[in-house]
C-alpha distance (Angstrom), angle and dihedral (degrees) to the residues before:
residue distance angle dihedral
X1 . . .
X2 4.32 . .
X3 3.67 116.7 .
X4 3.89 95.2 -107.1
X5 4.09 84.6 58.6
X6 3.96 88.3 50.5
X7 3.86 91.1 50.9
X8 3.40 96.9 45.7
X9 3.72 88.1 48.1
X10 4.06 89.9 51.4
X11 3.47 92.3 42.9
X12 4.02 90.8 56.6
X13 3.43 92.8 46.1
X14 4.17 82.3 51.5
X15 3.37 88.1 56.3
X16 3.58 107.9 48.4
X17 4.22 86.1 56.2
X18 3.68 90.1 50.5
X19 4.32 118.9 124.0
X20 4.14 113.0 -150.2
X21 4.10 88.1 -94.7
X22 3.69 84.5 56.9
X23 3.67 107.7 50.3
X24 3.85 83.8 35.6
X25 3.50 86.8 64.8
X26 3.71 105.2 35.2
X27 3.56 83.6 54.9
X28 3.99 92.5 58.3
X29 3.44 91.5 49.5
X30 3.84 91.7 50.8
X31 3.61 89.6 50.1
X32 3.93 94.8 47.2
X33 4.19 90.5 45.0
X34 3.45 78.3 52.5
X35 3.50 98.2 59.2
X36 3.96 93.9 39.6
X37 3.93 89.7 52.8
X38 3.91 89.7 51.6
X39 3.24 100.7 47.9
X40 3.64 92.6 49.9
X41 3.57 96.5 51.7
X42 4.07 97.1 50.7
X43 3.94 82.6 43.0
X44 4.02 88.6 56.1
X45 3.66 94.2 35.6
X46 3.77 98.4 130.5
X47 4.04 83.0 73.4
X48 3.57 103.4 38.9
X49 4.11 95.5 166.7
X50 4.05 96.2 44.8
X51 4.06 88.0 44.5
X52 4.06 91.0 43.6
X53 4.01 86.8 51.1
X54 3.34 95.2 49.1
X55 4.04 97.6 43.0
X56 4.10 84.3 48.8
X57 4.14 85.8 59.2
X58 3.47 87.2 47.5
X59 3.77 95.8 53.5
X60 4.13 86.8 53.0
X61 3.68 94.8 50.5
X62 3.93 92.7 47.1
X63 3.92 87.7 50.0
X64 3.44 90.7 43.6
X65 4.16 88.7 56.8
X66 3.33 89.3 50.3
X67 3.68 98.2 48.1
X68 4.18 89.4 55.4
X69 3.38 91.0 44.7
X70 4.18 92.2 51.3
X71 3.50 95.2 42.8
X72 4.05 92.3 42.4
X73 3.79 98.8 124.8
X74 3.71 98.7 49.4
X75 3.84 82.4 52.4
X76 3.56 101.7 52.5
X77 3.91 90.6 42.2
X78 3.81 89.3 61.9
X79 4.15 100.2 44.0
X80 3.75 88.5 45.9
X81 3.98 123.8 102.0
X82 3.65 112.0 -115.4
X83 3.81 132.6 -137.0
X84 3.91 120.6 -106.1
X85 3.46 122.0 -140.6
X86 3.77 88.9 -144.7
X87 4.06 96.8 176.5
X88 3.69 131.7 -9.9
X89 3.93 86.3 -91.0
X90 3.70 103.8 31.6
X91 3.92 123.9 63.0
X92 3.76 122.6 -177.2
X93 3.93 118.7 -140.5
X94 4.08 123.5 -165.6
X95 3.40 123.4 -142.1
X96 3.99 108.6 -102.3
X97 3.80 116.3 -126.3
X98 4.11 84.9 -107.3
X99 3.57 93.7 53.9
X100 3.30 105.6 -107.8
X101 3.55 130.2 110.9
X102 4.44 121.9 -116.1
X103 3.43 132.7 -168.7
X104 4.14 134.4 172.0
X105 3.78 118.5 -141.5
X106 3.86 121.0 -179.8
X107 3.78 101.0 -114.2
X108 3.64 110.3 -165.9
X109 3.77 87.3 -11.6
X110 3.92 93.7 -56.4
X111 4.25 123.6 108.3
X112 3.66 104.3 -106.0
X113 4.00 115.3 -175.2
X114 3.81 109.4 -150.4
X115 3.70 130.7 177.1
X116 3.67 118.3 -128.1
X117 3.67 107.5 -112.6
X118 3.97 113.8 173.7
X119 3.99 83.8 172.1
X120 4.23 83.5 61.3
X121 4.05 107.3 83.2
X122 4.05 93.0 -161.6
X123 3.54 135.0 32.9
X124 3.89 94.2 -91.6
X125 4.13 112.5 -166.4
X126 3.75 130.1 -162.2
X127 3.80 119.8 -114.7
X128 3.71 89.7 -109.7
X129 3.32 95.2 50.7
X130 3.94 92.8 43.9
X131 3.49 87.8 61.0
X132 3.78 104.4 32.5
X133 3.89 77.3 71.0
X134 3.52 98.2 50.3
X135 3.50 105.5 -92.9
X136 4.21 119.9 146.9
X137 3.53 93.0 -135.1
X138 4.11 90.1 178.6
X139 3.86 85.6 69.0
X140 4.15 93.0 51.8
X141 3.60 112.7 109.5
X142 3.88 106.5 -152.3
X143 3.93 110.8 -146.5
X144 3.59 101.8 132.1
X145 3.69 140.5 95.0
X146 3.48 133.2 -144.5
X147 3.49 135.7 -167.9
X148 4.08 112.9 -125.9
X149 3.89 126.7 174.8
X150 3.62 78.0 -112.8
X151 3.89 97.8 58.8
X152 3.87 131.8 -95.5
X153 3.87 125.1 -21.7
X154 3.88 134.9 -173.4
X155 3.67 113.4 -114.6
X156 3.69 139.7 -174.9
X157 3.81 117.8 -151.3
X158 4.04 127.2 -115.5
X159 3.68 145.4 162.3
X160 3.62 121.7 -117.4
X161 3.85 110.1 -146.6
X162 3.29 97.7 -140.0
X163 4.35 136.8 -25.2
X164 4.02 127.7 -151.6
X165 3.47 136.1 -160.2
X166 3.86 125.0 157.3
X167 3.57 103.6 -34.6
X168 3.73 103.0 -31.9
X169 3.90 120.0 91.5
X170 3.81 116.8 -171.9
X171 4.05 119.9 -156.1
X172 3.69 142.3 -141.7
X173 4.31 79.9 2.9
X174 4.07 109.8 -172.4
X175 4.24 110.9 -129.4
X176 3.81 137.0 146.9
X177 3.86 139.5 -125.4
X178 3.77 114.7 -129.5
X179 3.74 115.1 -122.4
X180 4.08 93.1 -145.5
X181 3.53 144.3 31.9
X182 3.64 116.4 -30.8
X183 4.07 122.6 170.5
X184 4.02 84.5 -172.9
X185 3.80 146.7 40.9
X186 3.91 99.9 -128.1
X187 3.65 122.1 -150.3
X188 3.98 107.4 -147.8
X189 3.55 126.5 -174.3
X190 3.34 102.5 -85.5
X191 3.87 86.2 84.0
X192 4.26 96.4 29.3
X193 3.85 85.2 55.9
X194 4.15 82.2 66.4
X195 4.31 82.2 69.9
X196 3.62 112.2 91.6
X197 4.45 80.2 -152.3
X198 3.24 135.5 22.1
X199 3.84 113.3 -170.6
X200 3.82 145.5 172.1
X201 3.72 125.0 -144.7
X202 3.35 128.8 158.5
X203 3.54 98.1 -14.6
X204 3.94 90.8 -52.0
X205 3.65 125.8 113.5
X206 3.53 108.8 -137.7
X207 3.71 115.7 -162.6
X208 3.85 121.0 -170.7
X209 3.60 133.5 -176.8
């Protein structure tokens, strides 16, 4: 299979993941690439076959943008360091290329991916993630605040069934669903406290019951 065939593969698969604000926009940019390519063909007219090559190499490169782009997360889930259960007790966490530090508990029996946030004082989860593990977040009431390295959010209260990591499995555990925008699950103190140590070597967090 050619390149162009790959890239129109990726960008198909693109599209099928696509939201409304997403094909919206993918179809402004196609319209505006559109407009770029056609004006620089009639502006290169006088060589219609070098100009139509190098608009065609254009086309693949602009697919191929949005084909990274689309396919983004699986991406970034493959270049990124992974934790390492190193013990039933002890669990080994990389330093992300942003900084931060991520980790992915089974809440409820389901992967969660939550960013270590000793600035968060709850476990504070995203509304996908809320309802990814079967949370009603229409019935939430959101009274709450939490504290977030990015400042205050509202919160509504609600009781994780159960949450696994290595070998240890904590019950009935308190957290909070964010009212806003939220990239990340954080995991605040309120389950980090649960660590007998919480240490940092050589750009790992090392967290150890």
């Amino acid at each position: 299979m050619g390149l162009p065939s790959l890239l129109v593969l990726a960008f198909s698969s693109y599209i099928g993941f696509m939201n409304t604000d997403q094909t919206a926009d993918l179809i402004y940019l196609s319209l505006l690439g559109g407009v770029l390519l056609l004006s620089y063909v009639l502006a290169s007219r006088t060589n219609l076959a070098k100009s139509a090559q190098q608009a065609g190499i254009w086309v693949l490169i602009f697919m191929g943008a949005i084909a990274v782009i689309g396919m983004w997360t699986e991406i970034e889930a493959t270049i990124t360091p992974q934790q390492t259960v190193i013990s039933d007790q002890v669990v080994s966490l990389p330093r992300a290329i942003d900084g931060h530090y991520y980790i992915t508990l089974d809440v409820n029996e389901v992967p969660v991916r939550f960013m270590v946030d000793t600035g968060a004082t709850a476990i504070v989860l995203t509304h996908e993630d809320a309802e990814r593990i079967g949370i009603d977040t229409d019935e939430l009431i959101y009274l709450g605040r939490a504290s977030t390295a990015n400042g205050e959010v509202s919160t509504a209260p609600v009781r994780l069934d159960s949450m696994t990591l290595g070998g240890s499995t904590d019950l009935r555990v308190r957290a909070v669903v964010n009212g806003g925008e939220m990239e990340k699950s954080l995991l605040g103190m309120s389950y980090l406290n649960r660590f007998e140590s919480i240490t940092i070597r050589n750009g790992e967090l090392i967290l150890a019951r």
